[in-house]
N, C-alpha and C positions, 0 to 999 in steps of 0.2 A: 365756774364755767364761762358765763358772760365775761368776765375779765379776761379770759384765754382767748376770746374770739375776739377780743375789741384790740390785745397786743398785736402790733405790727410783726415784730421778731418772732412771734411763737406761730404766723403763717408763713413766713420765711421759710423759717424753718420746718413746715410741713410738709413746704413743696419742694424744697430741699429733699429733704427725706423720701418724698414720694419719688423723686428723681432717682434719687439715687435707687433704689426699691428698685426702680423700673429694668435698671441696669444692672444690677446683681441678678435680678431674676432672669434676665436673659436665656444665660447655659441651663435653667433650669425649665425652661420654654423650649428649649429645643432637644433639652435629653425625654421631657416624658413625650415629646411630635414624633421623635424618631422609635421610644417602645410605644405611643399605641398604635403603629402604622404596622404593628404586627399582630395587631387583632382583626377580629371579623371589623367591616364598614359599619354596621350598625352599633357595634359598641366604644368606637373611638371618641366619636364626642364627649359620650359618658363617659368615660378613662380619662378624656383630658380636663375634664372641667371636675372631674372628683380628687386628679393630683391636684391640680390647680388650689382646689378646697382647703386639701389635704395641709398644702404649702400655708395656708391663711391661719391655719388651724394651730399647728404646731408652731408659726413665727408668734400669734397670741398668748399661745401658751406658756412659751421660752419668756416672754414680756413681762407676763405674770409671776415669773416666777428669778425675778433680774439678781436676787440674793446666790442662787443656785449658780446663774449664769456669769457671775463674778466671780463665784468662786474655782469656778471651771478655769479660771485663767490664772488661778495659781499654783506652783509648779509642785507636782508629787512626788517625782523622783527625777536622779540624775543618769546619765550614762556617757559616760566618757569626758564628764566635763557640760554636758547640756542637760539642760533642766527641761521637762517636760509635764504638759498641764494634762486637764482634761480635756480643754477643746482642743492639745496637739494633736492628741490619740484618738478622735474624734474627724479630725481634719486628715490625720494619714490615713485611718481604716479608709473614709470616704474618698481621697485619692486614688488611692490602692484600689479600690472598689471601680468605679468610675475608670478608673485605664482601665482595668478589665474590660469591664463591660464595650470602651469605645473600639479599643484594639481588637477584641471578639466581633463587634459590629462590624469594622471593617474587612476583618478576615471573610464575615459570613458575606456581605456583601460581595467580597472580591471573586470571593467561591461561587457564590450566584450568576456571577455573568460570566465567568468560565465555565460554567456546568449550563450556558444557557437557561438558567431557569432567572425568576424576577429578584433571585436574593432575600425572599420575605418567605420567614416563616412562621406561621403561626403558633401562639406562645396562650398560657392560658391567661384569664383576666386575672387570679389571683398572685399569679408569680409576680405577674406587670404590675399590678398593683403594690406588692411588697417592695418592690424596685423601687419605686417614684418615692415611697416613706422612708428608704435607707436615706435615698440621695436627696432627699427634702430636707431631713435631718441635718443636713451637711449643709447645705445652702443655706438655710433656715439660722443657723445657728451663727456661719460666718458674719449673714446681712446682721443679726440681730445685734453681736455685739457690736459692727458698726454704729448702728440707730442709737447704743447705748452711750457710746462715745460723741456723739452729735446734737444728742436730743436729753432734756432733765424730765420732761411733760411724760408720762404714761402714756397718757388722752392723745398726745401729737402721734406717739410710736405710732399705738393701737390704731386711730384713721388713718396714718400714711399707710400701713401695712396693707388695710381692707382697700382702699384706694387702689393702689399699686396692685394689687389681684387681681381688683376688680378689671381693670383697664387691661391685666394680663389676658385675662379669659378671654376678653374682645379680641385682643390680638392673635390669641394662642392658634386658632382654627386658621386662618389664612397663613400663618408660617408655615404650621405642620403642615397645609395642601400643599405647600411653595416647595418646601423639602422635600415630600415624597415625591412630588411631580417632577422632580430635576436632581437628577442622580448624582450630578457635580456637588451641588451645593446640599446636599445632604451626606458627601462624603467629606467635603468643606467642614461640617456642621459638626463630623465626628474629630473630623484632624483638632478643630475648635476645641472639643472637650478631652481629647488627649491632652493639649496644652495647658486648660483648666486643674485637669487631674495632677500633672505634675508639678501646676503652682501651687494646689493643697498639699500637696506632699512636702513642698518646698519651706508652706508653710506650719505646717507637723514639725519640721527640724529646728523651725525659728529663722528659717530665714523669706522676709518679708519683699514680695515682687509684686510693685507698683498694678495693679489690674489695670489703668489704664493706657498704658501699655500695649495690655494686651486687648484691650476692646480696639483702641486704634487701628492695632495690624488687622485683627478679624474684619472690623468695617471695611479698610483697605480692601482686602482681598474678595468682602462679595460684592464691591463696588466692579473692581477689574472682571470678577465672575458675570454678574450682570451684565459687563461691557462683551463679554463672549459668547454669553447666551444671544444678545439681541445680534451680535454679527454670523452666529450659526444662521439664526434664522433667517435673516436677510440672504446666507451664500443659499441655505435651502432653498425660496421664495425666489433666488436668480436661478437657480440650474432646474425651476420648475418650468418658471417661462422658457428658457433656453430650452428644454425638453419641449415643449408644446409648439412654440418658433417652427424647431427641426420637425419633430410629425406632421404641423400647416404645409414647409413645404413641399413635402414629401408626396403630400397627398395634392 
């Protein structure tokens, strides 16, 4: 252990790891912000900090058991010419699963503000909770064999993972308030995970799409979001003086 901590390349490579962790976990930050924002107020924290968990739990576990998760990437059967593994069929259920869910959100969302009501409906903790383990599984499994391809250390995986969570957790509550408070970028947030799901599916068939890529456009686009939100506010905050202006001289 002292020899690990004294190597320069095996901290490198932690924080390496930890980075990248940070970033894979993203869509997985904003898919459990957007179901627990359809639980009661009092039990969102607990939903997010238990997927959260949940996520820490299952990527140690996949860790531990790296024999299993090699094997998973050798191909069981063919169809039509393409060979396919166990983390294919793994990565399409989760695709497939995950469009579902984001194209229903948006639907139910789009239904919400034409039927006038807030688009939230409430769901139980258990369903939510079995959601966040489907799509944990997914996440979990893609990050991992990344870390495996990157990292030879156990010891380096297992800290960046716990790392990488932990700093998730911190982040996780001011996203999810950020999303639910601003309806753009919470529909932003769903369009995001449509595109996620169809690059798992992409990746189910074997064919492999750069994610950097697509983190790029996503930043892009909640940069320009951001740049909308702060000029609503500003035309709100003129046509308020403008209103107050015109009642002064009125009166």
């Amino acid at each position: 252990m002292i020899e690990l901590l004294a190597d320069p390349q095996i901290w490198i490579a932690f924080f390496t790891l930890t980075a990248l962790e940070l970033v894979l976990g993203i869509d997985n930050i904003i898919f459990i912000s957007i179901l627990v924002d359809k639980l009661p107020k009092e039990k969102q924290e607990f939903t997010r900090r238990l997927g959260l968990f949940l996520a820490m739990f299952m990527r140690i576990g996949l860790l531990l058991t790296l024999s299993w998760i090699v094997g998973m990437t050798q191909p069981l059967f063919s169809v039509l010419g393409a060979d396919f593994s166990g983390r294919d069929l793994v990565l399409l259920a989760g695709g497939l699963f995950l469009l579902y869910k984001s194209v229903g959100e948006i639907h139910e969302t789009l239904e919400g503000a034409a039927g006038g009501q807030g688009g939230v409906i409430k769901s139980t903790f258990a369903g939510i909770v079995m959601q966040i383990v489907v799509i944990d599984l997914v996440f979990s499994l893609d990050s991992i064999i990344t870390a495996v391809g990157m990292v030879d250390e156990i010891a380096v995986m297992i800290a960046a993972v716990i790392v990488s969570v932990g700093l998730m957790m911190f982040f996780a509550r001011p996203i999810g308030n950020f999303v639910s408070a601003h309806p753009t970028i919470k529909m932003l947030a769903l369009s995001f995970l449509v595109v996620v799901a169809v690059v798992l599916i992409a990746e189910g068939f074997g064919h492999h799409v750069p994610k950097g890529y697509i983190y790029s456009a996503m930043a892009f686009s909640v940069v320009v979001e951001m740049l909308n939100i702060r000029l609503r506010r500003h035309s709100t905050r003129a046509d308020l003086e403008a209103t107050s202006y015109a009642e002064g001289e009125k009166s």
